[in-house]
Residue, then its C-alpha position, 0 to 999 in steps of 0.5 A: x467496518x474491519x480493516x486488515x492493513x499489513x505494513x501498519x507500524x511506519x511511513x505509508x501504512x501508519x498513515x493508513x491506519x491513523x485515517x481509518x481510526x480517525x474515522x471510526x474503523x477498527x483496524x488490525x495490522x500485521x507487522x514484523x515490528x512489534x510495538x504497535x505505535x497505536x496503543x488500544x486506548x488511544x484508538x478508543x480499543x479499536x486497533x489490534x496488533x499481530x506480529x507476523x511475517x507475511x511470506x515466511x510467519x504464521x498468518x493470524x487468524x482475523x475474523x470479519x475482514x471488511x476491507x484488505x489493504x496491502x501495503x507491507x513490502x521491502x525495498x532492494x532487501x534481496x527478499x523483495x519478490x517473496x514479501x512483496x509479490x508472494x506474501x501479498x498473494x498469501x495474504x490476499x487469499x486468506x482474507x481477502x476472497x471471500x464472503x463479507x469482503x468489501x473492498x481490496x486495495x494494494x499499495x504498488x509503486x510507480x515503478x510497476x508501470x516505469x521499470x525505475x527503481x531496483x530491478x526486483x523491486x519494480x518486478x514484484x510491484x509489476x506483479x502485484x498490479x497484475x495479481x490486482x486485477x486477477x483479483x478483482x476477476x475473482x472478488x467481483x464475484x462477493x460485490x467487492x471492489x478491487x483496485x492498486x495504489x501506486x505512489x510515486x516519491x512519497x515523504x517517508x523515513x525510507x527515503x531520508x537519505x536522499x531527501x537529505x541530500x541537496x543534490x540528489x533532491x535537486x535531480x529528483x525534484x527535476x524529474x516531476x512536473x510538480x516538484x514535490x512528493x506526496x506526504x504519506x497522508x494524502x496517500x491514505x486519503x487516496x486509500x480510503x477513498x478507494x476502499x470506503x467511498x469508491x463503490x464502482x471503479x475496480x480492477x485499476x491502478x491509480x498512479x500518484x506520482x506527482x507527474x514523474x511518469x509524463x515528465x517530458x523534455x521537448x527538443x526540436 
């Protein structure tokens, strides 16, 4: 299958990537960043590489899209509403509603459903889970399947300064009931199941997060 994938060049979204290539898919991503770290010949000629800003640039002209995967965002940028709210929205009604779309899948946060993180942050990742399931009302109408993916903590280069940081990795690790975050790969596991395997759940937001969300302190 064709896979549009935003956010391809680092952290979550090249994970994302390498699974469905690995798989046999061909991919094509869309990135600020140019040098696409999947050369053509090492993706076996199946990955494809477009420069584009997905609030402000032109948007490519991709054909075929199986599956759309939004994954592309900025975190406490100042910009966070436009990339991450507005841009996905753009993006997702290009290619994603449409005949011949399969599956939609839109990487959220944790802080959709908890408020943490930076106020306009967890705002435009609030948003993208209700911007979800207006999806999936509309793309029920092509068979497809509609689902967001919210991770909590996840081992990134984004994060490097506090995973570096004994003490504060301490008081995070402190606030999950498994103490430890997700490594970026299992991340896209949970991408491709929900875009290739899963064929009947939709309209959902999967929480990854570790057990942050029911960490509870009881005191009597």
């Amino acid at each position: 299958m064709k896979v549009l994938l935003t956010g391809s060049i680092g952290g979550i979204g090249a994970a994302i990537a390498k699974k469905f290539l690995a798989c046999g898919h061909e991919v094509a991503g869309i990135d600020v960043r140019p040098g696409a770290i999947f050369q053509a010949e090492a993706a076996g000629g199946k990955y494809t590489h477009f420069i584009a800003d997905i609030f402000s640039g032109e948007l490519p002209e991709v054909e075929n899209v199986d599956i759309l995967i939004n994954n592309a965002g900025v975190q406490d940028s100042g910009r966070d509403i436009d990339v991450n709210l507005k841009g996905t929205i753009r993006v997702t009604e290009k290619y994603g509603i449409r005949e011949g779309i399969k599956s939609i899948l839109f990487i959220a946060s944790a802080s959709a459903s908890t408020g943490a993180e930076f106020p306009e942050y967890a705002a435009s990742k609030g948003g993208v889970v209700a911007y979800m399931k207006n999806t999936a009302l509309r793309a029920a109408a092509y068979g497809a399947t509609v689902n967001s993916l919210s991770p909590g903590g996840v081992r990134t280069s984004l994060n490097y300064h506090v995973m570096r940081d004994p003490d504060l990795w301490a008081r995070i690790m402190a606030e999950t009931l498994l103490p430890k975050w997700a490594e970026p790969e299992e991340i896209a596991e949970w991408a491709y199941f929900l875009t290739v395997i899963n064929k009947s759940m939709t309209a959902q937001d999967v929480l990854v997060d570790n057990g942050e969300a029911a960490k509870s302190n009881f005191i009597w």
